[in-house]
C-alpha positions as CSV (number, residue, x, y, z in Angstrom):
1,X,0.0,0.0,0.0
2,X,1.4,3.1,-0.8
3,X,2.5,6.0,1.3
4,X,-0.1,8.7,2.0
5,X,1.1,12.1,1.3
6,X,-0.9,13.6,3.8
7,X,0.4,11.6,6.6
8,X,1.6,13.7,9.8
9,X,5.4,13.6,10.6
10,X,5.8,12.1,13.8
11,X,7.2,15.9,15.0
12,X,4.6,18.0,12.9
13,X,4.5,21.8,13.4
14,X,1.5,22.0,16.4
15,X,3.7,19.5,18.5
16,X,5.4,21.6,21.0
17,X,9.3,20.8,20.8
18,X,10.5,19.1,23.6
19,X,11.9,21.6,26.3
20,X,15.6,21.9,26.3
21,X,17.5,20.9,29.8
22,X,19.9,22.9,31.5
23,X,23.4,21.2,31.7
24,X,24.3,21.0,35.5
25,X,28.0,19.7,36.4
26,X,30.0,19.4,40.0
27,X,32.4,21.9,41.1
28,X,34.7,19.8,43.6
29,X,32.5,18.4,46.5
30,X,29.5,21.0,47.3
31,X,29.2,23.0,44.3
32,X,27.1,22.5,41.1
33,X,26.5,24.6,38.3
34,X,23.9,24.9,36.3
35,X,24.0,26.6,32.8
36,X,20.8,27.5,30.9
37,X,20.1,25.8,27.8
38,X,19.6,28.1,24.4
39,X,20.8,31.4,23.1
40,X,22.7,33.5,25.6
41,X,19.8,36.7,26.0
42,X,18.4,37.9,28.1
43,X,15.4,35.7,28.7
44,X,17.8,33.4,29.6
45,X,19.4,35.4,32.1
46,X,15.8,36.0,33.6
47,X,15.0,32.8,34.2
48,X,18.4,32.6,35.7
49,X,17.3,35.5,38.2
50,X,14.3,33.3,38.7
51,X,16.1,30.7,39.7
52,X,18.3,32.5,42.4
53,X,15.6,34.0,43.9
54,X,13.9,30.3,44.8
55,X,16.9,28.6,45.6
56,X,17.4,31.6,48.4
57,X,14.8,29.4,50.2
58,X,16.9,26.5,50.2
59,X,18.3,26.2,53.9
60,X,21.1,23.7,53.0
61,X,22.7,26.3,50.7
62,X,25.8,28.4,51.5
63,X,26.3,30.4,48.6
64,X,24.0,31.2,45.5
65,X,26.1,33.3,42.4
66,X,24.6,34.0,39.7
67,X,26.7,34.4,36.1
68,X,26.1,35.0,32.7
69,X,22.9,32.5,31.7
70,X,24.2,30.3,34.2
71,X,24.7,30.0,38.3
72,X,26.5,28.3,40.6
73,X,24.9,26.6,44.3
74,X,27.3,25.7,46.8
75,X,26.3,23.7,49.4
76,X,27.0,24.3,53.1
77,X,28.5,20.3,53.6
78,X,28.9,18.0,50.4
79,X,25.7,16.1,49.6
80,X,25.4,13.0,50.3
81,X,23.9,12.1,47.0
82,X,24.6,13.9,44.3
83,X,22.3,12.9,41.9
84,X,19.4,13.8,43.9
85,X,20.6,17.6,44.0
86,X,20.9,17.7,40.0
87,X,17.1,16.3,40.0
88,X,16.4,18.7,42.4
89,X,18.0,21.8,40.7
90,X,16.4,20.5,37.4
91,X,13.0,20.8,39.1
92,X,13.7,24.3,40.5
93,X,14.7,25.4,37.2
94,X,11.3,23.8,35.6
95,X,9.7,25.5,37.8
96,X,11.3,28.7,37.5
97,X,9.4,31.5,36.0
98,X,11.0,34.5,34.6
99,X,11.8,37.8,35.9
100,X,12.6,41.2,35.0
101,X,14.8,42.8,37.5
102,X,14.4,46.4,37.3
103,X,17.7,48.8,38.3
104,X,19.2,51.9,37.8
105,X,20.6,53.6,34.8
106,X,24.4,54.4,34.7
107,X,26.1,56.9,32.1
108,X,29.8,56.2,31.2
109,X,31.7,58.9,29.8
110,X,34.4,57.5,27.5
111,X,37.2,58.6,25.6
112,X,37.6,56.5,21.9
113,X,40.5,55.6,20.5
114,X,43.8,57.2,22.2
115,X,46.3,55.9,23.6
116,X,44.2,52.9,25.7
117,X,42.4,51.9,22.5
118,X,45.4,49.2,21.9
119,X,42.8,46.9,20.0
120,X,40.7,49.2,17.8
121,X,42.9,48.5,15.1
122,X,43.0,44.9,15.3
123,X,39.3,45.1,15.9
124,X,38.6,47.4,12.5
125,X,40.4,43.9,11.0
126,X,38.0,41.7,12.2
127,X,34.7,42.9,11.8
128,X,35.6,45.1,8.4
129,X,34.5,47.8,9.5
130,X,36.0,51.9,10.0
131,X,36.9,53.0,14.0
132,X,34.1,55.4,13.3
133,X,31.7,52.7,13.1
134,X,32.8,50.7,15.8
135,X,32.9,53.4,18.1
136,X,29.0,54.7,17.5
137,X,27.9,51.0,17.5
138,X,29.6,50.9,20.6
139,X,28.4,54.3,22.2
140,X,25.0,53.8,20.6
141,X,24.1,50.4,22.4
142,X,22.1,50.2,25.4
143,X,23.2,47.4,28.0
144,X,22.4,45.5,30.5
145,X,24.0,44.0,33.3
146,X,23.7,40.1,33.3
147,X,26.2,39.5,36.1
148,X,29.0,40.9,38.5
149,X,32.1,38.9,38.2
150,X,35.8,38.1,37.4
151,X,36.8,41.2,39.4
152,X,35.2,43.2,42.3
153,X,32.6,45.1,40.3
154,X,33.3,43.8,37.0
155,X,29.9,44.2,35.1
156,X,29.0,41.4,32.5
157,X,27.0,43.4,29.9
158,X,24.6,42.6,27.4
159,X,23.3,44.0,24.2
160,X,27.0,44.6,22.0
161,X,25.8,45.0,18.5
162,X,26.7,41.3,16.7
163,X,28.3,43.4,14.0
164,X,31.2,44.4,16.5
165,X,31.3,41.1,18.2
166,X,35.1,40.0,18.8
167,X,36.5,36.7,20.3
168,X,39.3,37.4,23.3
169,X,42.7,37.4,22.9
170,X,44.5,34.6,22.8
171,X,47.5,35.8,24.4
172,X,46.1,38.4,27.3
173,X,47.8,42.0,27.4
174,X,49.8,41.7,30.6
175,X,48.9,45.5,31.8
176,X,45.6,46.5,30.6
177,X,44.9,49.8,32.5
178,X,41.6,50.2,34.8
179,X,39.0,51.9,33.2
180,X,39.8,50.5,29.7
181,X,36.0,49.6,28.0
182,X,36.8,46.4,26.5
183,X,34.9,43.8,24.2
184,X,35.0,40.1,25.0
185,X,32.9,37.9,22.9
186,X,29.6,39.4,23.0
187,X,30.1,41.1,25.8
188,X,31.3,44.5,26.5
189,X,32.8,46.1,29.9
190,X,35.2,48.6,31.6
191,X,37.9,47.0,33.2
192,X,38.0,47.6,37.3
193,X,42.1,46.7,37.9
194,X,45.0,46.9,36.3
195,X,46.7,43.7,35.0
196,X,46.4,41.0,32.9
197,X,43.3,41.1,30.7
198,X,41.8,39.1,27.6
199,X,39.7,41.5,26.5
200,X,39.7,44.1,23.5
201,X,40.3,47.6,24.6
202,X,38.6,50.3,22.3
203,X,39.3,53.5,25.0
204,X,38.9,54.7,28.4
205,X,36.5,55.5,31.0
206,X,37.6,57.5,34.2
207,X,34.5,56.4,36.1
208,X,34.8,54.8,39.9
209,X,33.7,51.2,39.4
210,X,34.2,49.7,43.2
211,X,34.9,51.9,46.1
212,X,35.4,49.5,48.8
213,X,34.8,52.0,51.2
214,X,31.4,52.7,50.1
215,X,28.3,51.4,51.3
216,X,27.9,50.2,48.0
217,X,30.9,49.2,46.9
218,X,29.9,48.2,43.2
219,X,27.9,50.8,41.3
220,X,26.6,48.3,39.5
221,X,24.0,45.6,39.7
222,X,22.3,43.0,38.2
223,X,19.3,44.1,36.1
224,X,21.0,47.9,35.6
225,X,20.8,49.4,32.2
226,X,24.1,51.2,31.3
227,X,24.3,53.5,28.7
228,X,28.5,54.7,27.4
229,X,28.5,58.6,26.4
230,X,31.5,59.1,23.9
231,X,33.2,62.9,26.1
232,X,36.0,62.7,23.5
233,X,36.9,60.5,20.2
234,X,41.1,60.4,19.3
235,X,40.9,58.8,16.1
């Protein structure tokens, strides 16, 4: 009997895709991290808020740290069985609903190009276009801060125009100077020390980052929207 040509496909178009799983993995003996399945976006990173803010109810947990569409539970003594947390964080995430975390806005004055843009240059090579370009696709992109990492204060930002994407260095510049606004990936940021840094510079921003002295010590947060004002272009 021939094939009919109207038969359904076993995955036709009004069956819901199956839900993709986060990927959860041990960190030595009481840590586990779980990173969200998908695109890195910010819906993502929501759900990753989400997440955070349930497993704050879970007494057995030392530590909760959020990251970049992913976080990281560190348990106050090492589970007796393991494979029971990982169901258990799969369920929390399941169960997760998104959130929109609402902050402040910060303005970053920045100078572009000069003498701290050390990888515009190499940066006009890989994307094709001029340092004009990169520079108002830079200044002209509003962010978001995903995470605080990597350094006291560090902001993980969101939103970098894919046109001006750039992978990291392979080989890190030994002395990149605080304050440099960078490019890494996907990601854009201002550097908070001085030292060692795989990151692309493309200028400078003399803005206070972390004042451990302050109440506040970061001035930014997850959930913040940060917007770079371009006080000088060198070119």
């Amino acid at each position: 009997m021939p094939h009919s040509t109207n038969a359904i496909p076993k995955h036709s178009r009004n069956t819901p895709a199956p839900q993709r799983q986060p990927q959860i993995s041990t960190i030595g003996a009481r840590a586990f991290l779980l990173e969200a399945p998908g695109d890195f976006d910010l819906p993502a990173q929501r759900r990753i808020w989400a997440l955070a803010q349930a497993l704050r109810q879970w007494d057995d947990l030392g530590e909760i740290v959020p990251g970049m569409t992913n976080l990281l539970a560190i348990f106050k003594t090492t589970p007796e069985d393991p494979d029971a947390v990982t169901a258990r964080l799969r369920e929390a995430w399941e169960r997760a609903e998104s959130i929109d975390i609402r902050g402040k806005t910060i303005e970053i004055g920045v100078i572009y190009g000069g003498e701290h843009a050390t990888d515009l240059a190499a940066l006009c090579d890989h994307t094709g276009l001029t340092d004009r370009e990169i520079v108002r696709l830079h200044h002209e992109g509003t962010y978001t801060v995903f995470a605080l990492g990597s350094a006291p204060g560090f902001g993980y930002l969101h939103g970098l125009d894919p046109r001006i994407h750039m992978p990291r260095k392979t080989v890190p510049s030994l002395k990149m100077a605080r304050g440099c606004v960078t490019i890494g990936g996907m990601q854009t940021g201002v550097a908070v020390l001085t030292g060692p840094n795989g990151w692309n510079s493309i200028g400078f921003a003399d803005h206070q980052m972390f004042d451990p002295k302050a109440a506040v010590p970061a001035i930014m947060a997850p959930g913040d929207t940060v917007r770079f004002l371009p006080e000088r272009i060198e070119l």
